[in-house]
VONULUM-333708 format. One record per residue (C-alpha): y, x, z. Coordinates in Angstrom, 1 decimal. Each point is the difference from the previous one (the first is absolute). Layout:
BEGIN
+--------+--------+--------+
:     c2 :     c1 :     c3 :
+--------+--------+--------+
:      Y :      X :      Z :
...
+--------+--------+--------+
END
This chain:
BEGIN
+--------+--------+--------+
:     c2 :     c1 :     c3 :
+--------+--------+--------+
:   19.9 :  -44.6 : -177.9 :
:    0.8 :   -0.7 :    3.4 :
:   -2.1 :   -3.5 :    0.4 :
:   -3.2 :    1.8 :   -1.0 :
:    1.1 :    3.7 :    1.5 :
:   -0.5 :    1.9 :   -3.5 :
:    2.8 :    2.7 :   -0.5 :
:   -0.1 :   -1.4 :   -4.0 :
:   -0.3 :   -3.2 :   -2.1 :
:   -3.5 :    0.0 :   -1.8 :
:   -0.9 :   -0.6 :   -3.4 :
:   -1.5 :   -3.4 :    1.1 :
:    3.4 :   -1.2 :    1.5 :
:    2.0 :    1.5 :   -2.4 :
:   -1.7 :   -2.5 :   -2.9 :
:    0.1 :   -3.2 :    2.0 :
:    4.1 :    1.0 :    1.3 :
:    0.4 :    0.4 :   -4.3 :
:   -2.2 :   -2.8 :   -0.6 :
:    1.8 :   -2.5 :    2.8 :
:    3.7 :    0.9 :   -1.5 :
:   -1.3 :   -0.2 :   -3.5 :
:   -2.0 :   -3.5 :    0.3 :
:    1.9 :   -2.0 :    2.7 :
:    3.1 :    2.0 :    0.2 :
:    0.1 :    0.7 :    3.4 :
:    2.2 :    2.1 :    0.6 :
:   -0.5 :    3.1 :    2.6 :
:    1.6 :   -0.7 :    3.1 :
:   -1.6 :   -3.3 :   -0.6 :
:   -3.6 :    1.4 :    0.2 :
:    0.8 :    2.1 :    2.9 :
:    1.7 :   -2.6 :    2.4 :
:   -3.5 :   -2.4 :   -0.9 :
:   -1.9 :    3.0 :    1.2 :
:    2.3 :    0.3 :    3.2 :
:   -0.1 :   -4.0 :    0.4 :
:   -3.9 :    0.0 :   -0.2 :
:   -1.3 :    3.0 :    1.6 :
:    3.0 :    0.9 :    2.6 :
:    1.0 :   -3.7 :    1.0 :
:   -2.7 :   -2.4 :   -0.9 :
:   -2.2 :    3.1 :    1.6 :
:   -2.9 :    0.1 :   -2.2 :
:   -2.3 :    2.5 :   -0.4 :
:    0.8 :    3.1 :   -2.4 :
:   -3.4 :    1.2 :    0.3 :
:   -1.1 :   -2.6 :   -2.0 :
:    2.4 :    0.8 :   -2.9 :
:   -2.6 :    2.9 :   -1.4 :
:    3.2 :    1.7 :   -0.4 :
:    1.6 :   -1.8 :   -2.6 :
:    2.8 :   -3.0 :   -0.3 :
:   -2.3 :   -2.9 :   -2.2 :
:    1.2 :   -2.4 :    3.3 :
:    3.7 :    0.1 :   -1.6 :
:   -0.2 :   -2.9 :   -2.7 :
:   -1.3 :   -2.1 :    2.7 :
:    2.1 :    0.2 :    2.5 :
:    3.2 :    0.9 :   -2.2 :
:    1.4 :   -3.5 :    0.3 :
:   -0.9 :   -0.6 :    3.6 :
:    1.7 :    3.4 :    0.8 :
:    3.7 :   -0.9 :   -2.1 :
:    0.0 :   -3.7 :    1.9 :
:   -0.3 :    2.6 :    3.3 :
:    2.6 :    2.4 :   -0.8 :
:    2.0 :   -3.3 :   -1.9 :
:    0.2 :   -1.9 :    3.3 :
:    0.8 :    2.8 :    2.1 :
:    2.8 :    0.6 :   -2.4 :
:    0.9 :   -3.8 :    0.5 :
:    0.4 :   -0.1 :    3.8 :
:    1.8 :    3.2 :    0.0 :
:    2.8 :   -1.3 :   -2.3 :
:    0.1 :   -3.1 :    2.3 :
:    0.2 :    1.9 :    2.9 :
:    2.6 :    2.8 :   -1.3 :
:    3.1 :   -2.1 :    1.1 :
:   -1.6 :   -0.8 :    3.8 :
:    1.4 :    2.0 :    2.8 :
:   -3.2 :    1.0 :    2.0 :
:    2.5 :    1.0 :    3.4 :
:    0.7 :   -4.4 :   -0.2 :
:   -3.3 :   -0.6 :    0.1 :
:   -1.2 :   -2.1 :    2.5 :
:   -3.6 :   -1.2 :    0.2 :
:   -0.5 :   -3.7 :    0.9 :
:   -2.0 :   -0.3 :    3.3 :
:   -2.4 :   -3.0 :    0.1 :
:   -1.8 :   -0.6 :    3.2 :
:   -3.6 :   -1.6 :    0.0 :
:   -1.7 :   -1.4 :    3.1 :
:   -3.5 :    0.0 :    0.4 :
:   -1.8 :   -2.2 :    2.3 :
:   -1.9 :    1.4 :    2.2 :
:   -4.4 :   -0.5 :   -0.7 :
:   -1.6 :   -2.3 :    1.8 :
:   -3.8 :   -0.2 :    0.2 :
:   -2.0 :   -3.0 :   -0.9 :
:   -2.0 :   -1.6 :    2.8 :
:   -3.1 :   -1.2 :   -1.8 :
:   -1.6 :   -3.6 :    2.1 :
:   -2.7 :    0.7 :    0.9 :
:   -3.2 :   -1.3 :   -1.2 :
:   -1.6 :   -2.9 :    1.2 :
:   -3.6 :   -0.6 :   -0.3 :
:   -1.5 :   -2.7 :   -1.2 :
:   -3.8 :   -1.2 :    0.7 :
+--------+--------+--------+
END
């Protein structure tokens, strides 16, 4: 309701919600969190959604590797101290540019 600004779920949504738990079993917060995951983060357009969710079975499985991966590098980072942290500094010089002196061209009769 809040994605497309509507103060209630429509008939239209309704069936394909029913029809994605029935046929795939996905399960609710599952279809809501691809939603998030496509329109909020990815940044997609919702007006091209016609005001329905028939983007879900496609992007379902992109969506749980998201969410599966951020649940990966937050259990590897649960035990890290983020006061210890100290970034590694790594200096790069650049030369400075030089221009190239083209010779100049000789004639030749």
């Amino acid at each position: 309701m809040e994605l497309f600004h509507e103060d209630f779920i429509g008939p239209r949504v309704r069936k394909q919600i029913k029809q994605y738990k029935e046929e795939y079993n996905y399960t609710y917060s599952g279809m809501l969190k691809s939603l998030i995951w496509f329109y909020e983060i990815k940044g997609n357009s919702v007006e091209k959604a016609n005001n329905n969710i028939g983007i879900i079975p496609y992007i379902y499985n992109d969506a749980c590797s998201y969410y599966y991966s951020l649940y990966l590098a937050k259990i590897a980072n649960e035990s890290k101290n983020i006061s210890e942290y100290k970034p590694k500094v790594k200096e790069i010089e650049i030369q400075s540019p030089r221009a190239k002196i083209k010779p100049p061209k000789l004639f030749n009769i």
